[in-house]
Structures are given as C-alpha cells and as structure tokens.
C-alpha positions, -999 to +999 in steps of 0.1 A: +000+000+000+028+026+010+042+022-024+009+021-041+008+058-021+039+068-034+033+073-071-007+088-064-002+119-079-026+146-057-033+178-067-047+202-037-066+231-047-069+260-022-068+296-024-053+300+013-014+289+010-013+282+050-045+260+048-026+240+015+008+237+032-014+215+064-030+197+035+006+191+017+016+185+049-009+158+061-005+141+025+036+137+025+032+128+064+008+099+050+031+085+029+021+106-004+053+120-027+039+139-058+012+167-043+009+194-064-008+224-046-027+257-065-036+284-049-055+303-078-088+291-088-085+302-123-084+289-152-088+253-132-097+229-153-062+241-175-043+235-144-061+201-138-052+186-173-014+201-168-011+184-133-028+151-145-034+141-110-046+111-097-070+127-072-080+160-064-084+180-029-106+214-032-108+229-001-131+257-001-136+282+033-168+293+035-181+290-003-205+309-022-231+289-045-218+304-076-179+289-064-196+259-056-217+251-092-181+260-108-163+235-087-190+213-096-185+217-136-148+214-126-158+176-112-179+168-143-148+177-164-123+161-152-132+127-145-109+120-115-117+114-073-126+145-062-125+149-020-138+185-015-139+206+017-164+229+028-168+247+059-207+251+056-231+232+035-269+219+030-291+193+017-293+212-021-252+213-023-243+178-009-270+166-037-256+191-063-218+175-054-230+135-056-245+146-088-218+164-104-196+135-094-176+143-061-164+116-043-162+128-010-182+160+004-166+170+040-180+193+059-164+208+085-139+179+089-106+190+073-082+175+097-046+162+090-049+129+107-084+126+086-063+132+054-059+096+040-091+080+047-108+106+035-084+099+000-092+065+003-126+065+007-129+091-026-108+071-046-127+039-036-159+057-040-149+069-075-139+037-087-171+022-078-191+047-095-171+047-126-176+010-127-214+012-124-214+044-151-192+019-178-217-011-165-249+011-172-233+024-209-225-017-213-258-024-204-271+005-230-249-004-257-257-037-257-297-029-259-296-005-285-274-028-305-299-055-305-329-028-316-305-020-342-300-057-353-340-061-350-347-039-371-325-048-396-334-081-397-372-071-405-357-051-435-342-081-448-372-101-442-388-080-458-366-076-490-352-115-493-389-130-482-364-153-457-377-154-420-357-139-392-332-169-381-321-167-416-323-129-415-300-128-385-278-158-401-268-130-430-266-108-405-239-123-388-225-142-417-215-106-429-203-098-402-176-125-397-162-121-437-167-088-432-145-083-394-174-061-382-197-062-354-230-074-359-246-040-351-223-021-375-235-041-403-270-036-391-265-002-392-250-001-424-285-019-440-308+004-424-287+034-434-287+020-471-326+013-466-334+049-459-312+060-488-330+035-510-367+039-497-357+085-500-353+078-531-386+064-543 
C-alpha cells in the first residue's frame, strides 16, 4: 500500500497557501510523494489537465453557490476522485456535489490525521461509481445494439422474403467475412434502406 501511495499523484486546490501547506503537509506525512498544490482558482480545469493528477483535494472556506456550481463543472470535467472541503453546507449542495460526481463532500472535517481516509474512501468511492457508469453504458450499448439488429433483420425479411433466423444468419455471416460487429452491419442496412426507400 505505502508504495501504491507513493506514485498517487494529488493535486490540492486552495486559495489559502497556509490552509494548502497543512494539507501538503498531512499528504507527504501519509506517505504521499507527488502533491501538487494551486492556490489560484482560475483557469482550473487548464491547471487540472497540466497536473494530470490522480485525485484532487478542493478545499473551499466558507463557499458561495456560484464557487460551488463551478467546482461542480470542474468535477464533471475532469473525470478523476474529487475529495472537497467545505466549511458550511446543506441538503441542495451535498446533492448538487453527488450529482456532479464528487467523491467525497466533507463538511467541516478537514483535519490532518483525517487526510488519507478521506483519499481512500474518494478514490474507492470513485472507482465504484465509474464501474457502475461503464456497467450502465455496457448495459445501453448492448440494448440499443440489439434494436439496431432487430430492425435490420425485418428489412431483410422483408426484401429477401427469408424469415428472421435466416435474416440474422446474414446478418452475422457478414459480419464475420466482413470483421465487423454485428450492429455495425446492421446499421449499415438500415442506413442504405433509408437511402434507397428516399429515393422512391
């Protein structure tokens, strides 16, 4: 685990340098190397991409709503475990955080000792929502695939007078000589069905 810790690259974001230093502080004490720390807000999501970090810490005193939606966006964009830091919140925010993607909403609990739990349990918390979000686009995928292979198969039923075993059969028969998946050739007959049938 400690050398796991070693090579996660965190990046703290927090516009008050002695509140950063404590949080570089309780990181490198925890056994974390590479913390980057930035102490302007602006432009973030630049800084973000430059650092490429691993997780992010966003430690906000006393934040406004407007600071709050931007560090949301900021979340949404950046696709890492975010762990942020408020001194205040409510029931509207902590929703508005989950949603945007925030791993882990403190509030009021920014303490050194409470440093690398509160990384673990963001990271951990990330991955499992990233695994239910690539699950979920699986799960998608995979339904409007067969809707796509469906309704191709009534087109050739329809063209070839064959029923839909043998409809599929084609399908995936062209598929093989052709190294495609079967939905891509599907797509391919419906797209050349609605050029054929515009054309009437």
């Amino acid at each position: 685990m400690a050398e796991r810790d070693s090579e996660t690259k965190i990046l703290v974001i927090d516009d008050n340098r002695i509140r950063a230093s404590i949080i570089e502080e309780g990181l490198r004490e925890a056994g974390y190397a590479h913390v980057t720390v930035i102490v302007e807000r602006l432009p973030l999501v630049r800084s973000i991409v430059e650092a490429d970090p691993d997780v992010v810490f966003i430690d906000l005193e006393h934040p406004q709503r407007d600071v709050l939606e931007h560090m949301f966006q900021v979340s949404r964009a950046i696709s890492r475990p975010v762990a942020m830091f408020v001194d205040r919140s409510d029931k509207a925010m902590i929703e508005a955080a989950i949603e945007a993607g925030v791993s882990a909403y403190i509030v009021n609990g920014l303490k050194k000792e409470r440093l690398k739990p509160i990384l673990d349990m963001a990271i951990s918390r990330f991955n499992a929502f990233s695994r239910m979000r690539d699950e979920l686009y699986r799960t998608r995928k995979a339904l409007d695939d067969r809707k796509l292979v469906d309704r191709a198969k009534g087109v050739l039923m329809k063209l070839k007078g064959i029923g839909e075993d043998e409809a599929y059969g084609l399908l995936r028969r062209t598929a093989m000589n052709e190294n495609r998946r079967i939905a891509e050739v599907a797509q391919s007959i419906l797209t050349a069905s609605t050029l054929l049938s515009g054309d009437k």
